[in-house]
N, C-alpha and C positions, 0 to 999 in steps of 0.2 A: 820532929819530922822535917823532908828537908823536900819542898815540892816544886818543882818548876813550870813554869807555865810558859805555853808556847802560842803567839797568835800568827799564824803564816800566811802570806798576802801570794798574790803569784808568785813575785819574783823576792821576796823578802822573807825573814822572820827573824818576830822580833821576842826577845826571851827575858825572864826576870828567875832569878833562884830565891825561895823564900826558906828561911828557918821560921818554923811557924811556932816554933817556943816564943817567941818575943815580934811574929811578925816584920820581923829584920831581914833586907835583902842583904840576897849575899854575893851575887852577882848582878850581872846584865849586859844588853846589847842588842843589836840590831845588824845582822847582814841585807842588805840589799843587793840587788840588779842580779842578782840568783841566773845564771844563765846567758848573762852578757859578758863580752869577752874583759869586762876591768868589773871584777865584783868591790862593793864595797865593803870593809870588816869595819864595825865598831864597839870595844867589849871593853867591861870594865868591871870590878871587884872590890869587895871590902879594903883590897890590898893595895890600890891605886888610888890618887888626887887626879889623875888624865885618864882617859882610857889609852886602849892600844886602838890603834885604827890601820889597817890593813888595806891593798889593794891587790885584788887576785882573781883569777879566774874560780868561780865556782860554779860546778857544773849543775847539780840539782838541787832538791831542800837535802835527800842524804846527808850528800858532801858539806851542806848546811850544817846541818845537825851535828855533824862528826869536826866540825871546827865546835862549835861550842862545846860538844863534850870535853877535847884537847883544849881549850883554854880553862875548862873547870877543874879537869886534873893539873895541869900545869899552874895553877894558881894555888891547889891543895886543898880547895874548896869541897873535892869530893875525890876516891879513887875508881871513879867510873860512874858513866847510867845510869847500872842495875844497883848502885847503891841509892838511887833514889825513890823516896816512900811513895810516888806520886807524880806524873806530868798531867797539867789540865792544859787542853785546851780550846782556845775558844772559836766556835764557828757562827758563822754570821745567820743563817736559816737552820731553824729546825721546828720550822710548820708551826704544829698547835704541840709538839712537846713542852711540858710545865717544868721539870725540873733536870739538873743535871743528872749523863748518863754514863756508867764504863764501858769501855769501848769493846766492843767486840765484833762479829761477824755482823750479827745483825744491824749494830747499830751503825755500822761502815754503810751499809746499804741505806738505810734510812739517810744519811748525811747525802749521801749519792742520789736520791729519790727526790731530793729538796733542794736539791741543784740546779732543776728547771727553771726555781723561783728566784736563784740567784747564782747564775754560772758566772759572774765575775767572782766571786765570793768563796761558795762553798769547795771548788776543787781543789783550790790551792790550799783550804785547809783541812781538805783530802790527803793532797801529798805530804803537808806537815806532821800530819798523823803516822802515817807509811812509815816516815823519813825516822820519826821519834820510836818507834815500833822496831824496826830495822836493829836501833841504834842501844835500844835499850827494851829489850824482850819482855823480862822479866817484871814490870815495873806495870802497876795498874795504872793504867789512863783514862781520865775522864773528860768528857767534851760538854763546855756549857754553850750551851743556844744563845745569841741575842736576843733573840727571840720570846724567852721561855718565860720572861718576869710579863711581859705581855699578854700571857692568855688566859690573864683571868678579866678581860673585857668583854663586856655580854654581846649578845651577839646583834640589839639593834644598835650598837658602836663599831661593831667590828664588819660587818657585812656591806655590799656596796649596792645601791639601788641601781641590778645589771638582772636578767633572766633566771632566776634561781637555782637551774640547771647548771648553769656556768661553776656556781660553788660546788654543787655536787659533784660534777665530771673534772674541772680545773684547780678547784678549791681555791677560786678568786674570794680574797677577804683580806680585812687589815690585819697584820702581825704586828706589826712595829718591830725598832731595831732600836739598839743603845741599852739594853734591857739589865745588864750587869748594872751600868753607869747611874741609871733611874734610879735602881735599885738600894746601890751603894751610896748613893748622897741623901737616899730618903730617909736612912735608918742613920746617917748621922746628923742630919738635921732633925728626925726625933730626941737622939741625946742632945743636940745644943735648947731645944725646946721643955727639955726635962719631963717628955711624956712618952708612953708606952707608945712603939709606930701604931698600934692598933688603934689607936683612940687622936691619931694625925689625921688634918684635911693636907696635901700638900703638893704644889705645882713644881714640879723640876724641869729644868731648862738646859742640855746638856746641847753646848753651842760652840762647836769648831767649826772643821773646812766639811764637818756633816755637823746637822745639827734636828735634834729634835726635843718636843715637850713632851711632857707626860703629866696626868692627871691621876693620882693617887689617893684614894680612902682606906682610911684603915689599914695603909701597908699594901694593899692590890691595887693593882691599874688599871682605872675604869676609861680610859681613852689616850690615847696617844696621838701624833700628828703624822709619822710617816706608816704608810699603807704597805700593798703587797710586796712593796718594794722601800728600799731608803729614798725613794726620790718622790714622794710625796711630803705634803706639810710646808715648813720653812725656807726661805732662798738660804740656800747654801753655798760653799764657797764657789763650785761650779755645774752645781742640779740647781734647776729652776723653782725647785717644791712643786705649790701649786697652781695648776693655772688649766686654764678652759680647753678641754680637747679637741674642740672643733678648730684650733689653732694649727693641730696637725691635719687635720681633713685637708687643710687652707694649704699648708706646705706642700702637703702630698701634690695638690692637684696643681700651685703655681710654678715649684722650684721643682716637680719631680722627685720629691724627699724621699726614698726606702726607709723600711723601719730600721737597718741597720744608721742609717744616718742619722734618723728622729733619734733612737739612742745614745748618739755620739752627741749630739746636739744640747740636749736634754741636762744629763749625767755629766758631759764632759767641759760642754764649752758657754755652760748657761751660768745661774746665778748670780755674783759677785763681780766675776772673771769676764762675761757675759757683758753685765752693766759700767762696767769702769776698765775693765782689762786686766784685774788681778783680783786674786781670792785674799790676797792676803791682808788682815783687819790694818795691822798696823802702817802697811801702805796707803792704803785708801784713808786713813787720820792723816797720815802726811798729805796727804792728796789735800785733802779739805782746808787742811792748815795754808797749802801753796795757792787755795784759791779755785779748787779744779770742780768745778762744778759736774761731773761723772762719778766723782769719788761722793761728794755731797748726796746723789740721790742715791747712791746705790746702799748707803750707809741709811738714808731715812727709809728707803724700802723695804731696808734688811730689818731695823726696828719695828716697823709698822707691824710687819708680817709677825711676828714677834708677840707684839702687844694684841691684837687680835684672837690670836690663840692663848692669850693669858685671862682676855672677857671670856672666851668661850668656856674656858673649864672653870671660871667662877661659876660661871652659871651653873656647868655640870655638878663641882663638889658643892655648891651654897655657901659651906663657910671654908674658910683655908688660914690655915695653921701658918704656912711657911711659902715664901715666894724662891725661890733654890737656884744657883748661877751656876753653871759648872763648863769645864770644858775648856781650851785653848781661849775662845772669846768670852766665857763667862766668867771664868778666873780673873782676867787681865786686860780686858776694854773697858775700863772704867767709863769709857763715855757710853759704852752700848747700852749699861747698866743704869745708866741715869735716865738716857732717851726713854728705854725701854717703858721702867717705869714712871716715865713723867706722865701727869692726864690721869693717871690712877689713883688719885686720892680721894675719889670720892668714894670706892672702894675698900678703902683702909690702908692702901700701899702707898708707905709715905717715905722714900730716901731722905736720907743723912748725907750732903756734900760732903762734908769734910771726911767724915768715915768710910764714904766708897771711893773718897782719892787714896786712902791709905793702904798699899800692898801689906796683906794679913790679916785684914780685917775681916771676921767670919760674920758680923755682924754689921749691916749697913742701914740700917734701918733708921727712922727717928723716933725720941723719944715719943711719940702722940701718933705713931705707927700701931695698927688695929693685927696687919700680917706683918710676920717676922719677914725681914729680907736677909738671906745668909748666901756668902760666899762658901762654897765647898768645894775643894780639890777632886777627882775622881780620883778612885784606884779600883781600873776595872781588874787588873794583875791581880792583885790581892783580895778582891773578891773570890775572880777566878780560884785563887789557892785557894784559899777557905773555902771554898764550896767542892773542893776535889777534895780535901782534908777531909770536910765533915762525910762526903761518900765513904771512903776508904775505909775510917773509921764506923763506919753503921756496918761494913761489910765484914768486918773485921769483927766484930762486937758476936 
């Protein structure tokens, strides 16, 4: 089977082609700035060491859509669309839906209905859908939720101490997001554990320019850190996480703030970015290195926040199997990962210096370590496929 996966941002999207015989890509790429007048192209295949990279006006996700098909045929990859078994893709809200869906009338609108809760989010993978539909008719599509590995968290975890009405008429409550990513690192930190995930305690930490935890028993997520929105939980590269909302009462009434600007504020120009003046992990290590004391706090606030939420779901699971790093900063900040867990030995979470300095090491822990520490790559793509595979197939069946 030969399934592509599409995750479409507003103005971007970005694509991976899987042969799911050997889970081997067979392409990939990313167009960006969709809609501005110098688009970006970047595509690349089994058949290239470079990719090709393009500059061009593109006008919508279609016109999206319809370069990567012509680079898939052009490369021999496939002779069209409709010869693919399968496009998944992935949208950021889908409420309290639990598993991936094919797409149809119905479930267009349900994506559109769950848009309130995330209008940066769900339209644009509105139109990714349209665009891939359009492009390639014939061809079953399936939409996995970030959302979806998140509801099986009970509901005095999920719910918010707000007027109970509110849940009922607005359906205010935690979701969580990162739910593929949780997901996917949990069940390979089962195999590095050599135990069935059902019978795993296990804390994942999936940490880029968004970052969230999650608390997992037996394979289900019994709490996670960001709420009805990604902008709860962790300081992130430029979301605040958490913080006191009488902060914005404070704004409203001193600077005259609108909620359009709280949001801008918030989401756009907080966290990381906020405290030091950039999101980005490996600048702010330079930072520290040159002595810049903004980079220094922003880095022990980002750990702190961090380590906090890693007490709390001790508490929740009791015992824990596996302490999980994933992500842009949990892959490859080797210091984030020492801070993180530094202080937690009384707990059983004991690093290994010399094994979390080493790129590759899936295993950082020390030997007189009670919780495994593991390094794990995401591949939220490849979940994505596998999980449009295994639909298709049940339909199919």
């Amino acid at each position: 089977m030969k399934i592509l996966v599409l995750n479409s941002g507003s103005s971007s999207i970005k694509f991976q082609l899987f042969s799911m015989k050997n889970d081997k890509v067979l392409a990939y790429g990313l167009i960006e700035q969709i809609g501005e007048p110098s688009g970006q192209v970047k595509l690349n295949s089994i058949h290239h060491k470079e990719p090709i990279t393009k500059t061009l006006h593109i006008k919508d996700h279609e016109e999206g859509i319809e370069i990567i098909s012509s680079f898939l045929i052009d490369e021999k990859i496939i002779k069209g669309l409709d010869e693919l078994d399968g496009i998944g893709h992935r949208i950021v809200h889908g409420g309290t839906v639990k598993e991936p869906e094919l797409i149809n009338d119905s479930v267009l609108k349900e994506i559109v209905s769950f848009s309130a809760l995330a209008p940066l989010h769900n339209p644009p993978g509105l139109a990714g859908i349209k665009a891939a539909q359009a492009g390639a008719h014939k061809v079953p599509q399936v939409v996995v939720f970030d959302t979806a590995f998140h509801q099986t968290i009970p509901p005095h975890a999920y719910m918010y101490a707000l007027p109970y009405e509110l849940y009922e008429r607005l359906h205010i409550r935690r979701y969580g997001f990162h739910g593929t990513s949780h997901q996917f690192v949990a069940s390979q930190a089962a195999k590095e554990l050599k135990k069935p995930l059902s019978k795993c305690n296990i804390i994942t930490l999936h940490l880029g320019n968004g970052g969230s935890v999650a608390a997992i028993r037996g394979g289900k997520c019994v709490d996670t850190s960001m709420g009805i929105s990604p902008l709860e939980g962790l300081i992130m590269g430029t979301r605040s996480g958490d913080i006191d909302p009488a902060i914005l009462f404070y704004l409203a009434r001193e600077d005259n703030l609108k909620a359009k600007d709280m949001d801008t504020l918030l989401n756009k120009k907080s966290g990381l970015k906020g405290i030091c003046g950039t999101n980005d992990m490996r600048e702010i290590m330079l930072g520290i290195k040159n002595g810049d004391e903004r980079s220094k706090l922003a880095f022990d606030m980002f750990c702190y926040r961090i380590k906090k939420y890693i007490g709390s779901y001790l508490a929740v699971l009791g015992k824990v199997d596996a302490l999980v790093f994933t992500g842009g900063i949990g892959e490859n900040a080797v210091d984030v990962r020492l801070e993180v867990c530094s202080g937690l030995e009384a707990f059983g979470i004991k690093i290994d210096k010399s094994a979390n300095a080493k790129r590759g090491n899936i295993h950082v822990e020390s030997k007189t370590s009670n919780v495994k520490i593991l390094v794990i790559p995401t591949n939220e793509e490849l979940a994505i496929a596998k999980q449009t595979q295994h639909l298709i197939q049940q339909i199919r069946a």
